[in-house]
MARPA-561398 format. One record per atom (N, C-alpha, C): x, y negated, z. Coordinates in steps of 0.1 Angstrom, whole numbers, padded with zeros to 4 digits, always signed. Each point is the difference from the previous one (the first is absolute). Example, Ala and Ser with C-alpha at 12.3 -4.5 7.8 and 13.67 -1.06 7.14 Angstrom:
BEGIN
+0132+0057+0078;-0009-0012+0000;+0009-0012+0000;-0004-0011-0007;+0009-0011+0000;-0008-0011+0008;
This chain:
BEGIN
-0534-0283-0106;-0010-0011+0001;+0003-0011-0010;+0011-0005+0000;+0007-0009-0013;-0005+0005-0013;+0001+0013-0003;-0008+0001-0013;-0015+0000-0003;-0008+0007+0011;-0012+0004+0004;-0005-0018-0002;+0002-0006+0005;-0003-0019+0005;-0002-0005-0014;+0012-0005-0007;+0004-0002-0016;-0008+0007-0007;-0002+0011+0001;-0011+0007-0010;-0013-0006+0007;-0005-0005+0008;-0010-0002+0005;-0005-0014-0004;+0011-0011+0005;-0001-0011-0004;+0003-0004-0016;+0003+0006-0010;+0001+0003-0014;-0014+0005-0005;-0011+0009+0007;-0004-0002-0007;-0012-0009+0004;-0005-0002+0013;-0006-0014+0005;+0000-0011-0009;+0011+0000+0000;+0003-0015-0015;-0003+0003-0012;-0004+0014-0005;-0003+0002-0013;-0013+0008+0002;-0012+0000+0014;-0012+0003-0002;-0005-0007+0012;+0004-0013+0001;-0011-0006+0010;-0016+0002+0000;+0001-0009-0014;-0017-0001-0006;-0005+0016+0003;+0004+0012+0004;-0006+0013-0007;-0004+0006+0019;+0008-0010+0010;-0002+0006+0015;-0011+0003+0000;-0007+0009+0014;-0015+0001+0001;+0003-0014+0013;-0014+0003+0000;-0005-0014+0013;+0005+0007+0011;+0006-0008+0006;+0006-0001+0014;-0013+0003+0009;+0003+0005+0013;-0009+0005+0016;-0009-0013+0000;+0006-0013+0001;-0002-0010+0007;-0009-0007-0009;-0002+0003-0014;-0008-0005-0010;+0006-0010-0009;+0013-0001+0005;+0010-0010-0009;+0007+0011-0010;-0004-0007-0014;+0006+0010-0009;+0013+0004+0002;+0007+0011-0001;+0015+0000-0004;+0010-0006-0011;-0006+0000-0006;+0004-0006-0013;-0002-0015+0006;-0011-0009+0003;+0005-0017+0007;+0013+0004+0013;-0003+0011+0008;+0009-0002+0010;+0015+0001-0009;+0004+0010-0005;+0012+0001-0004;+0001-0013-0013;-0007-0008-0009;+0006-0008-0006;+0003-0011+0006;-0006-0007+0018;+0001-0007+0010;+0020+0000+0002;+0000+0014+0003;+0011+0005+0006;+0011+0003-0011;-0003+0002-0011;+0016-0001-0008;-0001-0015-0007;-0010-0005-0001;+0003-0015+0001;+0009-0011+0006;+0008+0010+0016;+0005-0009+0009;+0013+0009+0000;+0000+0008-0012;+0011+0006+0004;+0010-0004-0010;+0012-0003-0002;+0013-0008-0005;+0001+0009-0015;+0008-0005-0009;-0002+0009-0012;+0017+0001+0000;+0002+0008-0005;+0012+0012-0002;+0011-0011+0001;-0003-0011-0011;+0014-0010+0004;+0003-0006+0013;-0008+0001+0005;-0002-0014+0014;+0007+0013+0011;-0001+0013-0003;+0006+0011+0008;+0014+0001+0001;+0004-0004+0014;+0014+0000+0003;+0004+0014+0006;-0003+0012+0005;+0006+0012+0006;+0012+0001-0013;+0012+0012+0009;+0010+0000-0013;-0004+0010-0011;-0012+0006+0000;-0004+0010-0008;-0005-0012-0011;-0004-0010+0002;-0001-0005-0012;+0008-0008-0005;+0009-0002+0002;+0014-0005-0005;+0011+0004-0014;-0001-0004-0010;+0008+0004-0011;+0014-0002+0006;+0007+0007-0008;+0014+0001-0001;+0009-0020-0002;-0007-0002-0002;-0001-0016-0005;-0001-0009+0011;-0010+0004+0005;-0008-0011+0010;+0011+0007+0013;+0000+0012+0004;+0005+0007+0011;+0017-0008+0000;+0007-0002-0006;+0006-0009+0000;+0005-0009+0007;-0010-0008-0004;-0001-0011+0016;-0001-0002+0011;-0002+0013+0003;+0002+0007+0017;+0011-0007+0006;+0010+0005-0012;+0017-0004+0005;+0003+0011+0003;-0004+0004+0018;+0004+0012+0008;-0002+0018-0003;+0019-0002-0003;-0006+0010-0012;-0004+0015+0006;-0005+0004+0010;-0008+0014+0001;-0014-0005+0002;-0001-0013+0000;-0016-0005-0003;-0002+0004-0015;+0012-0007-0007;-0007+0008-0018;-0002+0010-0004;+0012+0009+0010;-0003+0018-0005;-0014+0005+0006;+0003-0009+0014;-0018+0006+0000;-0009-0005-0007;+0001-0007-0005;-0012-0004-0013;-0002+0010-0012;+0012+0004-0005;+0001+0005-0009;-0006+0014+0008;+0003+0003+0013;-0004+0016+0002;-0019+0001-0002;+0002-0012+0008;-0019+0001-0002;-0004-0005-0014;+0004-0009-0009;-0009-0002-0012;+0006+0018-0007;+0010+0002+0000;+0001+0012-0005;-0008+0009+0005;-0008+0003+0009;-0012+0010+0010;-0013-0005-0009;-0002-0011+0001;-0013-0005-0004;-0003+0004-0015;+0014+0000-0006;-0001+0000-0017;+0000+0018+0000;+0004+0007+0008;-0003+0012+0000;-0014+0004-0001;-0006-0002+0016;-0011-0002-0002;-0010-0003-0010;-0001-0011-0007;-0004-0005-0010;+0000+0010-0012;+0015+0007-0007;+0001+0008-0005;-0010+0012+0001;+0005+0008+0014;-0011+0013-0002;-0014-0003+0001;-0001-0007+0012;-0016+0002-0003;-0010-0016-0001;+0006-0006-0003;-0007-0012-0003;-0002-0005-0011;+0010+0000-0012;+0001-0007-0014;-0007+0012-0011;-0005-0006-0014;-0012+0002-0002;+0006+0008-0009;+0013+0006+0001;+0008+0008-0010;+0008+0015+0013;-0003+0000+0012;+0003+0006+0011;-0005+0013-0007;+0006+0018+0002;-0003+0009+0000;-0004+0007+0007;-0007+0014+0000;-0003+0006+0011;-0015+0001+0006;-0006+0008+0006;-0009+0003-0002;-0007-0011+0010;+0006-0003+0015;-0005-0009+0012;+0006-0010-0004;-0002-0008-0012;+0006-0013+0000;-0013-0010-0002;+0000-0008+0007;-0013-0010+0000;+0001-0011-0013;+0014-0006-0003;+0000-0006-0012;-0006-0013+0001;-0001-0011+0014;-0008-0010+0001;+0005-0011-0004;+0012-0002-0001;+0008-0014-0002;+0004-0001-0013;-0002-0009-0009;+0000-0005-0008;+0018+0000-0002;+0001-0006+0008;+0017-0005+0000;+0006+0004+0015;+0013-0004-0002;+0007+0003+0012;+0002-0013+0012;-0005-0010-0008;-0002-0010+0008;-0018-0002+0004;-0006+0013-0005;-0013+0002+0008;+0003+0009+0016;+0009+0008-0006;+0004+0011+0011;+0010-0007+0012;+0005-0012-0001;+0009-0006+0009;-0009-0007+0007;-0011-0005-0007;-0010-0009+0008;-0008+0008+0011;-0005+0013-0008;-0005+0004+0012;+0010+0007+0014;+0011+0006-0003;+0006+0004+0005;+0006-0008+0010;+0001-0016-0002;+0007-0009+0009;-0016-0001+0009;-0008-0002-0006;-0013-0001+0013;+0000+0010+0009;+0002+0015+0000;+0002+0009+0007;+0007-0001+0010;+0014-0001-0008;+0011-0007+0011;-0001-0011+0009;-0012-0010-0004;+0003-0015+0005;-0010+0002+0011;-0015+0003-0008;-0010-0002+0009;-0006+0008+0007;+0005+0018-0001;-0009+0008+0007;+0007+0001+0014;-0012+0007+0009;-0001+0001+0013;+0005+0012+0007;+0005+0002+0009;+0005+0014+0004;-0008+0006+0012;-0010+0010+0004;-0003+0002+0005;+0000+0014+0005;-0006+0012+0012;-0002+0010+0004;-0011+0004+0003;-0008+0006-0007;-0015+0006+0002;+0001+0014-0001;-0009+0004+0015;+0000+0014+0003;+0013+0010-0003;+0012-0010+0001;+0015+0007+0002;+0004-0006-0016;-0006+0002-0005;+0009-0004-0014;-0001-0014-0006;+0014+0002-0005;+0008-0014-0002;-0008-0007-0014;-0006-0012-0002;-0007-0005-0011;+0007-0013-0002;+0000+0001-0011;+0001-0014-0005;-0011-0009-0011;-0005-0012+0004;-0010-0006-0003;-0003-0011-0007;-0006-0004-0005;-0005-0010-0013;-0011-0007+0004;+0002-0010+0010;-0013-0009+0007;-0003-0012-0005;-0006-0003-0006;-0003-0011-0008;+0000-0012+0011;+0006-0011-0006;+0000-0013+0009;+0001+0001+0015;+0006+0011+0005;+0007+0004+0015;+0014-0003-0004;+0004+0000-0017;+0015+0006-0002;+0004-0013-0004;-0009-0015+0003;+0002-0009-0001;+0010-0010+0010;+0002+0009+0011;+0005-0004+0015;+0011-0001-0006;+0008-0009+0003;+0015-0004-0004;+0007+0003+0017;+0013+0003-0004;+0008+0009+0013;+0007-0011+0010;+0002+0005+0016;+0007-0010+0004;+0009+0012+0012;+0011-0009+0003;+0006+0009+0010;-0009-0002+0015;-0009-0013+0001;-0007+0002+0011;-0013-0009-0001;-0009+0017-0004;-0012+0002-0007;-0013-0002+0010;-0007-0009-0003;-0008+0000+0010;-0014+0009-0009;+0004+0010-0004;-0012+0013+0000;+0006+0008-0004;-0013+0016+0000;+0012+0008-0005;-0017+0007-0012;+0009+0014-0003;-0014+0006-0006;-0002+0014+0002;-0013+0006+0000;-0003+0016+0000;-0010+0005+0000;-0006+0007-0001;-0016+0006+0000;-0001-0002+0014;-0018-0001-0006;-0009-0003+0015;-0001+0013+0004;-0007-0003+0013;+0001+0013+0008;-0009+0011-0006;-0010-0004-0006;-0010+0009-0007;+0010+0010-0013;+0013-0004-0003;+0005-0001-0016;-0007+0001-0011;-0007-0009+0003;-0007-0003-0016;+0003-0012-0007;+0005-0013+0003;+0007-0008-0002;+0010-0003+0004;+0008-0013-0008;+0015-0004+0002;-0007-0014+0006;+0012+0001+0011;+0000-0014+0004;+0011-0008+0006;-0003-0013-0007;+0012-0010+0007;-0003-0007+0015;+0005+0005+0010;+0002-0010+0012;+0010-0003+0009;-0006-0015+0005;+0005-0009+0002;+0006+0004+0015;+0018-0005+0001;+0004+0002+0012;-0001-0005+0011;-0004-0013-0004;-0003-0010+0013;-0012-0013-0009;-0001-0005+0009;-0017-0006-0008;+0006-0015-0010;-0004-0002-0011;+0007-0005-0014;-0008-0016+0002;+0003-0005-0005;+0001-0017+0000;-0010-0002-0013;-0009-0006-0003;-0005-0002-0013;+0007-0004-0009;-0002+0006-0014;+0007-0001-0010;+0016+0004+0003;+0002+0008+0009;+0015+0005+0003;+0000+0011-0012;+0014+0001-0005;+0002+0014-0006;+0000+0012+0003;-0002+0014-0002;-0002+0008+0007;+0011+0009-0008;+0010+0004+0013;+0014+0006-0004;+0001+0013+0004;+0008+0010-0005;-0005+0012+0002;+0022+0009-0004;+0001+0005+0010;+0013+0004-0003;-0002+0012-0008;+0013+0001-0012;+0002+0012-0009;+0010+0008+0000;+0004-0002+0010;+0009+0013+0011;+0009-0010+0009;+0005+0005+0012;+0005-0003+0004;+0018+0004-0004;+0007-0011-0001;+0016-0001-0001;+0005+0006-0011;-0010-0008-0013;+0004-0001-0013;+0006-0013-0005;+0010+0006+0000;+0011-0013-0005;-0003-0004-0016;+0006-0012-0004;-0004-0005-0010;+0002+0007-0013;+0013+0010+0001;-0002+0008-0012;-0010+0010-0001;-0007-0002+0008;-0013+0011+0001;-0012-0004-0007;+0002-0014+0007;-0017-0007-0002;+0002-0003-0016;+0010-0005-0009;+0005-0004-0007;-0006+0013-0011;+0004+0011+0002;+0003+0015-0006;-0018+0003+0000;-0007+0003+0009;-0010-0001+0003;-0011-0009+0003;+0002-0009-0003;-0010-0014+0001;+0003-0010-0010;+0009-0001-0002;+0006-0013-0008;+0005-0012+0007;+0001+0000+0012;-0002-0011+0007;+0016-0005+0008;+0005-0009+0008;+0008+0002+0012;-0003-0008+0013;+0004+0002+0011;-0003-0011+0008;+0011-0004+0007;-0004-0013-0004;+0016-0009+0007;+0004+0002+0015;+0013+0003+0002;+0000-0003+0012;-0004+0016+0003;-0004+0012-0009;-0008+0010+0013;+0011+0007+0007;-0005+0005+0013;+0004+0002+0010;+0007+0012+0000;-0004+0009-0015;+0007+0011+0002;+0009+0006-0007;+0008-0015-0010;+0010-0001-0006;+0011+0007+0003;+0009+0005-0007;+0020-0004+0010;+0005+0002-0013;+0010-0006+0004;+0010-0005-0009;+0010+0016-0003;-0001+0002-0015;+0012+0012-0002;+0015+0000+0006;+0001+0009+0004;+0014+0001+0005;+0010+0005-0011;+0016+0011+0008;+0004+0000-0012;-0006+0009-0010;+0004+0003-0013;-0005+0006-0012;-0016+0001-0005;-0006-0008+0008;-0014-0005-0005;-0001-0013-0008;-0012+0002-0003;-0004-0016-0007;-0018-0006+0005;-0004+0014+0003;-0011+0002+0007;-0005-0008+0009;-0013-0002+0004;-0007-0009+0014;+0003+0010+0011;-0001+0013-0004;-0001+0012+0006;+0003+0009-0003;+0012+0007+0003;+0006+0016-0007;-0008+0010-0003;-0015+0000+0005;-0010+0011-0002;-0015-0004+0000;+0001-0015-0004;-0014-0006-0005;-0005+0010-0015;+0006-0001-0008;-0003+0009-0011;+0004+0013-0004;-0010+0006-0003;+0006+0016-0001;-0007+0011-0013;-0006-0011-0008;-0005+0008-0012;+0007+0006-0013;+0016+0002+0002;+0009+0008-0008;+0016-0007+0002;+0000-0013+0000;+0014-0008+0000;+0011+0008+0011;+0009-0003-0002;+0009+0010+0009;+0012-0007+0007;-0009-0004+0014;+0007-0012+0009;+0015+0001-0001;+0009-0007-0006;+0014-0004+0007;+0004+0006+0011;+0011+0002+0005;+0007+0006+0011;-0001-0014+0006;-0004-0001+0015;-0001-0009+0008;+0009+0000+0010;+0011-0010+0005;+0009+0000+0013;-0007-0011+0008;+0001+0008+0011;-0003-0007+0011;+0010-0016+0003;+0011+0010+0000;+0013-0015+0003;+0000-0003+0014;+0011-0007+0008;+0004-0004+0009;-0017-0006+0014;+0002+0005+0008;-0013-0010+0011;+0008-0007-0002;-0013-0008+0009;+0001-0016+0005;-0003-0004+0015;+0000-0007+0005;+0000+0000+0015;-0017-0004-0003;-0009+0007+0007;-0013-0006+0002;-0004-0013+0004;+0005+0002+0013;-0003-0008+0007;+0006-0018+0000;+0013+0000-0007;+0004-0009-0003;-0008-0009-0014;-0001+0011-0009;-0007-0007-0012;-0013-0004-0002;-0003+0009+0012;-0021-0004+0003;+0003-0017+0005;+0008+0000+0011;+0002-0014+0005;+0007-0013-0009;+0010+0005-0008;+0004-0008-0009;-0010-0005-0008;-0012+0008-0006;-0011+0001-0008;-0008-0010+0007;+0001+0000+0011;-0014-0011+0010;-0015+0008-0002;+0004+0017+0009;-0007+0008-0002;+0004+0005+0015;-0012+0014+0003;-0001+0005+0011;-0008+0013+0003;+0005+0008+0005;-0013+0014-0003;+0007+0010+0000;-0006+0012-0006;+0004+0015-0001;+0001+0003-0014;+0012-0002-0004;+0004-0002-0014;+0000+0015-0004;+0000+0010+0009;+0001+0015-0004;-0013+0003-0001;-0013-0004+0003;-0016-0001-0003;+0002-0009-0010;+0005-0007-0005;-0008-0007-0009;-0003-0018+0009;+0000+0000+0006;-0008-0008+0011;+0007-0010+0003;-0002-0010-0007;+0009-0015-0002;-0012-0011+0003;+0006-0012+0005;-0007-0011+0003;+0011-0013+0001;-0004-0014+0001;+0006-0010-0001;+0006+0002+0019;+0011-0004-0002;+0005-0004+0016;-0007-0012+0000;-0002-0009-0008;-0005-0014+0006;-0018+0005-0006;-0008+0002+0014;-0010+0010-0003;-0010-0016-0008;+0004-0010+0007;-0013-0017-0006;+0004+0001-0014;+0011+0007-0009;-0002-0006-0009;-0009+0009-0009;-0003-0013-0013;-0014+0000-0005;+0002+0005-0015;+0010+0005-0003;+0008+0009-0016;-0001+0010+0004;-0006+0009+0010;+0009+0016+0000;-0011+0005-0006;-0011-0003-0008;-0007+0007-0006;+0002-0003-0018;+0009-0010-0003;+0003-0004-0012;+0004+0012-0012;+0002+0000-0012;+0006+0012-0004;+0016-0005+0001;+0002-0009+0004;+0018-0001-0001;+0007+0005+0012;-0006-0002+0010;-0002+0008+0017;+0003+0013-0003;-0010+0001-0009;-0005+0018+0004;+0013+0003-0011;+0004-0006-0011;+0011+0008-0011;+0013-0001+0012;+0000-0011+0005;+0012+0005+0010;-0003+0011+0012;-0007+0001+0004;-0001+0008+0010;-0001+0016-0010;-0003+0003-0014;+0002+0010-0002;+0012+0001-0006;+0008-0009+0000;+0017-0002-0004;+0004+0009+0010;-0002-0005+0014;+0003+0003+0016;+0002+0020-0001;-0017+0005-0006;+0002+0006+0003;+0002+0013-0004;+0003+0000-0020;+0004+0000-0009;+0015+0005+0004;+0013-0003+0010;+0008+0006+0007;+0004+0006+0008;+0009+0010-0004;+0001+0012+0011;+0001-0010+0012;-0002+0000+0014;+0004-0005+0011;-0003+0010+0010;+0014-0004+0008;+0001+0010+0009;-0001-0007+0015;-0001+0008+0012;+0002-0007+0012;+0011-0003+0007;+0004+0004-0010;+0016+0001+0009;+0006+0012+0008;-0008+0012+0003;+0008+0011+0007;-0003+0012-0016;+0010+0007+0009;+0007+0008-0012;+0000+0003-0010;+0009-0012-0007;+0001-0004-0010;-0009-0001-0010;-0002+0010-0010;-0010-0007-0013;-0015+0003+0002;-0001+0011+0015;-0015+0006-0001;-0004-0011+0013;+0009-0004+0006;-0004-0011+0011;-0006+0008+0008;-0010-0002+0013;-0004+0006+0011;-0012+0009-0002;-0003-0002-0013;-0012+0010-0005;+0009+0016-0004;+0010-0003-0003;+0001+0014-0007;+0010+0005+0010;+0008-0009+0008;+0003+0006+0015;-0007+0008+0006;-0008-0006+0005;-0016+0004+0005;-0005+0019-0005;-0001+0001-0016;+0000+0012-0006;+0012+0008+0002;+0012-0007+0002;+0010+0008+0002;+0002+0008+0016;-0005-0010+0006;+0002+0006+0013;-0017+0011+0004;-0014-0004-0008;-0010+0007+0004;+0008+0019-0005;+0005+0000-0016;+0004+0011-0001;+0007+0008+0007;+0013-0001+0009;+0008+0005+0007;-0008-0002+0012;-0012-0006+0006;-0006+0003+0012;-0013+0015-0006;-0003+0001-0012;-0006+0012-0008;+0001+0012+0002;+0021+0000+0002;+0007+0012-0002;-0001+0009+0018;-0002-0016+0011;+0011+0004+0008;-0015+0001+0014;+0001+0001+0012;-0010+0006+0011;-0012-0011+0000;+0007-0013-0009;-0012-0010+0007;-0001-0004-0013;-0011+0011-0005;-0001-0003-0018;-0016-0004-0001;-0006-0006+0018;-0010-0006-0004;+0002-0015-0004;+0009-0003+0006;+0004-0019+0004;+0004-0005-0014;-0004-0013+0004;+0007-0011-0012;+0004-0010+0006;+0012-0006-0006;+0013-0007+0001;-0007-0012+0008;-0011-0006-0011;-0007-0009+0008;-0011-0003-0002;-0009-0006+0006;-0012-0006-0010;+0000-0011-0003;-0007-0002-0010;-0003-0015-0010;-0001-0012+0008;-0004-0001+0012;-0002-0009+0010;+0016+0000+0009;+0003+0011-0001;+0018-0001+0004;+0008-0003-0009;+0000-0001-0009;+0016-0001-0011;+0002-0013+0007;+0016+0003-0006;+0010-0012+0005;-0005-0011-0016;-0002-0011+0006;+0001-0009-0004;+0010-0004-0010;-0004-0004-0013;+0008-0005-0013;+0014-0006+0006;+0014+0007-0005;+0011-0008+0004;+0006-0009-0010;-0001-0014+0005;+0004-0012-0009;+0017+0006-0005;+0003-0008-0010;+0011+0006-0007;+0012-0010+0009;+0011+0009-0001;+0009-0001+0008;+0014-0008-0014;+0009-0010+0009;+0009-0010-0005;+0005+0013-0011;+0007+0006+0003;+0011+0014-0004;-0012+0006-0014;-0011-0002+0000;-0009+0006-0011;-0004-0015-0008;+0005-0009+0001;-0004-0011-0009;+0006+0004-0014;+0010+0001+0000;+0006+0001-0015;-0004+0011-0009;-0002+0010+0002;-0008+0011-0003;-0017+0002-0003;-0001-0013+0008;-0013-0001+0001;-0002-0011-0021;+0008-0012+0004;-0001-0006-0010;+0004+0003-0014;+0009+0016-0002;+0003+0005-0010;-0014+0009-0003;-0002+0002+0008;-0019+0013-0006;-0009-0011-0003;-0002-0013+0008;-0010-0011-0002;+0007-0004-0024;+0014-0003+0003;+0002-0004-0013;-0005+0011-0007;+0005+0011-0001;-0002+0015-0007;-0015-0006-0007;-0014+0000+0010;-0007-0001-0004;-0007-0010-0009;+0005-0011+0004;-0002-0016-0004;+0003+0004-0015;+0013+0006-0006;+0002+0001-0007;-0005+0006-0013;-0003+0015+0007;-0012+0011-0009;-0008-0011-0001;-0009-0007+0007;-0014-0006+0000;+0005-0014-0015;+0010-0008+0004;+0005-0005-0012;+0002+0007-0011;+0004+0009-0002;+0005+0008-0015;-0017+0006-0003;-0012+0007+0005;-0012-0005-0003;-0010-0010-0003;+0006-0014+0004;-0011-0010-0007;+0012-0002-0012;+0010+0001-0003;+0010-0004-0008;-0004+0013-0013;-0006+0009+0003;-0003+0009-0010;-0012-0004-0007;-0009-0005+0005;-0008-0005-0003;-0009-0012-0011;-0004-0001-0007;+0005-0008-0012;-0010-0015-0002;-0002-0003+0016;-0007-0015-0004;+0004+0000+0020;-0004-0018-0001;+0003-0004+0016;-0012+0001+0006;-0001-0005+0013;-0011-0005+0005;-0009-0012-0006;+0009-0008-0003;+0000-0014-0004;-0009+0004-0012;+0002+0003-0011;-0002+0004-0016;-0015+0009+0002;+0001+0012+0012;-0015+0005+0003;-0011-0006+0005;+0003-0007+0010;-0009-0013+0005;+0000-0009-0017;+0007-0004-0003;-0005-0015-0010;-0013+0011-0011;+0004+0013-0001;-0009+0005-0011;-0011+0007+0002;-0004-0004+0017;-0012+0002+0006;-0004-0006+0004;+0001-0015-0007;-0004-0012+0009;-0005-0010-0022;-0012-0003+0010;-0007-0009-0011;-0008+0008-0014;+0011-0008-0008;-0005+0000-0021;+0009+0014-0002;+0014+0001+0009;+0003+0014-0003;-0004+0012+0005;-0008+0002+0012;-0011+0008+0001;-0007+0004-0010;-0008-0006-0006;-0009+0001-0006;+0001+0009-0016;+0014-0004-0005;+0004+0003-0009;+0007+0019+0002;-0002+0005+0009;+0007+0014+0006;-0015+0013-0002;+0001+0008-0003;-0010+0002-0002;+0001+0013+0017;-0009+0004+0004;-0005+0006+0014;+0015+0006+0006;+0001+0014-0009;+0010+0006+0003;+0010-0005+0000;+0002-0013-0003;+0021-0007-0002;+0000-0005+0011;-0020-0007+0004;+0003-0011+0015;+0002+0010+0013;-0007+0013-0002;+0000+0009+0015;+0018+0006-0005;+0005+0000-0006;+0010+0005-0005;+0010-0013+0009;+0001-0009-0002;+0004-0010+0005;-0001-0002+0015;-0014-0002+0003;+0000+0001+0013;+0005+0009+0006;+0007+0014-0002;+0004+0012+0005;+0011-0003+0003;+0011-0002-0012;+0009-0003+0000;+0006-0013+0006;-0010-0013+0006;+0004-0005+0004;+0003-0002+0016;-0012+0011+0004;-0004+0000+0012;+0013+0011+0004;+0003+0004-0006;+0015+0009+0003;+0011-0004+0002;+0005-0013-0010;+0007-0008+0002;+0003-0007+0010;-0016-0006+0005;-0001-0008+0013;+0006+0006+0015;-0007+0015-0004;+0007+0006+0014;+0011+0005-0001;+0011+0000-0009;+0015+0006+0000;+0002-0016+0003;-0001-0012-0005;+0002-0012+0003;+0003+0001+0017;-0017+0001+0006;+0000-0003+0013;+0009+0010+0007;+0007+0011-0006;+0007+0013+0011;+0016-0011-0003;+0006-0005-0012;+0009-0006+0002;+0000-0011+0007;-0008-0009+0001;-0001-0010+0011;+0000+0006+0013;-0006+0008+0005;+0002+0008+0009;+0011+0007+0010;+0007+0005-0014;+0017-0002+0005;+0007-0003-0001;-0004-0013-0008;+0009-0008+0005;-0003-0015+0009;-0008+0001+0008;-0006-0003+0012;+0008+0010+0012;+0001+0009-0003;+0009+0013+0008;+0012-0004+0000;+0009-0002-0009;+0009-0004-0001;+0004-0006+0004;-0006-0017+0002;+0003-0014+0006;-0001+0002+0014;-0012+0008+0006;-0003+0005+0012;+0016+0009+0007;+0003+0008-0009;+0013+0007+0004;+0009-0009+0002;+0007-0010-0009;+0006-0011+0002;+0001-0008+0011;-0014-0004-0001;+0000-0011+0014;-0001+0003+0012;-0003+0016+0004;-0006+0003+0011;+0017-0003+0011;-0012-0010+0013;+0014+0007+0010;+0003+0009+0007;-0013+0004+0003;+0002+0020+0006;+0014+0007-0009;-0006+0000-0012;+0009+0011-0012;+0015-0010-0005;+0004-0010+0009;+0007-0003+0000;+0012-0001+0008;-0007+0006+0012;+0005+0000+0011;+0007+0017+0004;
């Protein structure tokens, strides 16, 4: 579909004038010069497929570059066989001019088309001014064919406010090196960040997967769950995912600095405290197996509504505890230390007269990298808020 699309929208741009008239009586040729009129030109395109070796750079984070290089290296293939006006071979269409014709169309594929299922098979689509919906993690519409399927349509999830924006999610629990790789874009603060552990540098050990060849990843020492959720001034089912403010009035927990801590939170192994590193979940597995083997191989240990309750960390596990909390503080330090500008220096060169002077890809390049920064920031504050918490507590003192 990636090639089939590109070939499609390549030549759109080089035979508007020649469409026949559209069903509706509106020429094709006015509809589609409406519609690539609004559409961004090849520079203003941030996905990493359009990224030179140059620009890709300024990522910083370095398997954000190699994935750059993996996809402009795809695209320039592309371009090669069957796009450029020197391409060989009998099914080569030959539409792009240049290779920075073939990146333009190919990032619109990537950016703006639609995914859908008709009569079982899988489509992907090219909706004009539907692919204008900008993404949110909590979208108040969604999209699909009407029930007749003869059109695409956008609707609304709950009833919209005049002149509200109309938001539309582009998958669910794509973290920023995704949106970034795929969109051009990041969102502060998103929710479905975590912080690399050991031998990563990654948002996510298996956000990307178009050839780079992920690092050996250690898990490294737990952490007591339940202590660090509370240290955090947090509360919930940290093994779901499922965090909230203990002080439920306050009015930050939807901030992106909130949310970079709370994906600091959950960005670490944590355990509950029973047996040892798998905690009560993998107890739980260990005991369903050997009831498998034995006369009562229907039962289980417990149910979800039974498990023993998270066990707070115990005086005798403080010290141990604060050598795995350092362990990580550390790795997360020697990553913004690898990194080759601060927070401070990224903010001042996205702010004002130096804005302006960056041309598309350096500023979404920036914002990437800075928004990365912010949350290994917020995971070291984090523990070391843990830490002081360990210190002071008189339970764990006692």
């Amino acid at each position: 579909w990636d090639v089939r699309l590109t070939s499609w929208l390549l030549y759109v741009m080089a035979n508007k004038s020649e469409l026949a008239t559209h069903g509706n009586g509106m020429a094709k040729a006015e509809l589609w010069d409406l519609y690539c009129s609004e559409l961004p030109a090849e520079k203003d395109m941030c996905c990493l497929l359009n990224y030179t070796a140059a620009e890709a750079k300024e990522l910083q984070v370095k398997r954000m570059v190699e994935e750059a290089a993996v996809q402009h290296d795809w695209v320039s293939h592309l371009h090669s066989r069957w796009f450029s006006p020197t391409a060989g071979g009998p099914l080569v269409v030959r539409q792009a001019a240049t290779l920075r014709d073939t990146c333009w169309a190919s990032a619109m594929v990537r950016s703006r088309t639609f995914s859908e299922n008709l009569g079982g098979e899988g489509l992907t689509l090219v909706v004009p001014f539907a692919d204008l919906a900008n993404h949110s993690t909590n979208p108040n519409a969604t999209f699909c064919f009407s029930r007749d399927k003869q059109s695409f349509e956008l609707r609304s999830l709950r009833e919209l406010q005049e002149g509200e924006e109309v938001l539309i999610s582009y998958g669910d629990n794509k973290c920023n090196a995704e949106l970034q790789r795929d969109y051009g874009f990041v969102l502060p603060g998103n929710p479905t960040d975590r912080i690399p552990l050991l031998g990563d540098d990654l948002l996510s050990s298996d956000s990307l997967s178009t050839g780079t060849t992920a690092p050996a990843v250690t898990m490294g020492p737990w952490l007591n769950g339940a202590a660090l959720v509370e240290a955090a001034g947090m509360q919930g089912d940290w093994m779901k995912d499922l965090l909230e403010a203990s002080d439920k009035s306050a009015s930050h927990t939807d901030s992106a600095s909130w949310q970079r801590r709370r994906s600091a939170v959950l960005s670490l192994p944590l355990t509950d405290g029973y047996s040892g590193r798998g905690g009560a979940c993998a107890a739980a597995l260990e005991v369903e197996d050997s009831l498998k083997k034995g006369l009562f191989s229907w039962a289980k240990p417990f149910t979800e509504a039974g498990a023993p309750a998270p066990r707070k960390l115990r005086p005798a596990e403080v010290a141990s505890e604060r050598a795995a909390l350092s362990l990580y503080c550390s790795h997360w330090r020697t990553l913004m230390a690898d990194l080759g500008t601060t927070t401070d220096s990224d903010q001042q060169l996205l702010s004002g007269t130096s804005a302006s002077s960056l041309s598309s890809r350096h500023q979404a390049a920036v914002r990437f990298r800075l928004e990365y920064k912010q949350l290994i920031e917020a995971g070291i504050h984090t523990l070391a808020a843990y830490d002081t918490y360990l210190n002071e507590s008189t339970v764990l003192r006692s």
